[in-house]
C-alpha positions in Angstrom: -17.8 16.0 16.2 -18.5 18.5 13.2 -14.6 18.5 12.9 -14.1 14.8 12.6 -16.8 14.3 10.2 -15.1 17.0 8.1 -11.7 15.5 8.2 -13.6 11.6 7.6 -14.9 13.4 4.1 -11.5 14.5 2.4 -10.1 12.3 0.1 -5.9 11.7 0.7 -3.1 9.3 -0.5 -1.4 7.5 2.5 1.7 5.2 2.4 2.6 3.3 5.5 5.1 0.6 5.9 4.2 -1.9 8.4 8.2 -1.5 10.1 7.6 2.2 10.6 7.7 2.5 14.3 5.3 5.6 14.3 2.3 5.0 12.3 3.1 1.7 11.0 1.2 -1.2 12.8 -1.4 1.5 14.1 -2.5 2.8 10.5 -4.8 0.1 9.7 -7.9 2.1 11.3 -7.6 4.3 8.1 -8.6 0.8 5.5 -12.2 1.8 7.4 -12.3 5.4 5.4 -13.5 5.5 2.2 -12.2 8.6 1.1 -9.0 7.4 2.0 -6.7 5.4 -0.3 -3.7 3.7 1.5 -0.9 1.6 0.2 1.3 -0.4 2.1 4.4 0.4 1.1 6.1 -3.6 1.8 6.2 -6.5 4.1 10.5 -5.7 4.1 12.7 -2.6 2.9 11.9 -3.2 -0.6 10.1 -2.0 -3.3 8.8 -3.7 -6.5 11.3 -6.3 -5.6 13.8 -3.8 -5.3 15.8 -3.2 -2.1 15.7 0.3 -0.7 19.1 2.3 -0.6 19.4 6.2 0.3 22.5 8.2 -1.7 24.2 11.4 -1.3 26.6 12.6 -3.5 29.9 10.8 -2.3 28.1 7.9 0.1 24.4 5.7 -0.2 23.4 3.6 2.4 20.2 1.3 2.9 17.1 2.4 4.5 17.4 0.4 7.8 13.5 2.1 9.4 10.1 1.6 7.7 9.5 5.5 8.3 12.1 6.5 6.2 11.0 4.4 3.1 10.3 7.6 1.0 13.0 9.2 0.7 14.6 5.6 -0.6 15.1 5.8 -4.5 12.9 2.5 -5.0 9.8 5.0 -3.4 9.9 6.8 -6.8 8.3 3.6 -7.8 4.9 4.7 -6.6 5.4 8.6 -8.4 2.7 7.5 -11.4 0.7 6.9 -8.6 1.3 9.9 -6.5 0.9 12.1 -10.1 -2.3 10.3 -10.8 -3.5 10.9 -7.3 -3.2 14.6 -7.9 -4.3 14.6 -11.7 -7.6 13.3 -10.0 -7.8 15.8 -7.3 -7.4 18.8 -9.9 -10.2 17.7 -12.4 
């Protein structure tokens, strides 16, 4: 119990997309922690209105699964709030 009420004290950033077949639909138990702050990512693959595509050098392709929404370029939308996350965490 001394464990959990640890963990329930730190403050972290969490992005979850409710398509993501993992943690998805079974995140919203962390809205009840303060110390957490959680975005959901989108309602589709898209981001700020704009539609989430993975590229290589020679090839892209669309992110097709809610997990893999980060490493889509529209996820460096939410950088300013990732870098303000961790200005915050330094002070």
């Amino acid at each position: 119990m001394t464990k959990l009420k640890i963990i329930l004290k730190l403050r972290f950033l969490a992005f979850t997309h409710p398509k993501d077949k993992y943690e998805g639909l079974l995140s919203d138990w962390l809205d009840e922690i303060p110390s957490v702050n959680r975005i959901v990512i989108s309602e589709n693959f898209k981001i700020n209105g704009q539609k989430c595509i993975r590229k290589g050098d020679d090839w892209s392709e669309p992110v097709k699964k809610g997990h893999d929404m980060d490493i889509g370029l529209c996820f460096q939308y939410y950088n300013p709030v990732i870098l303000d996350y961790i200005a915050s965490r330094i002070k």
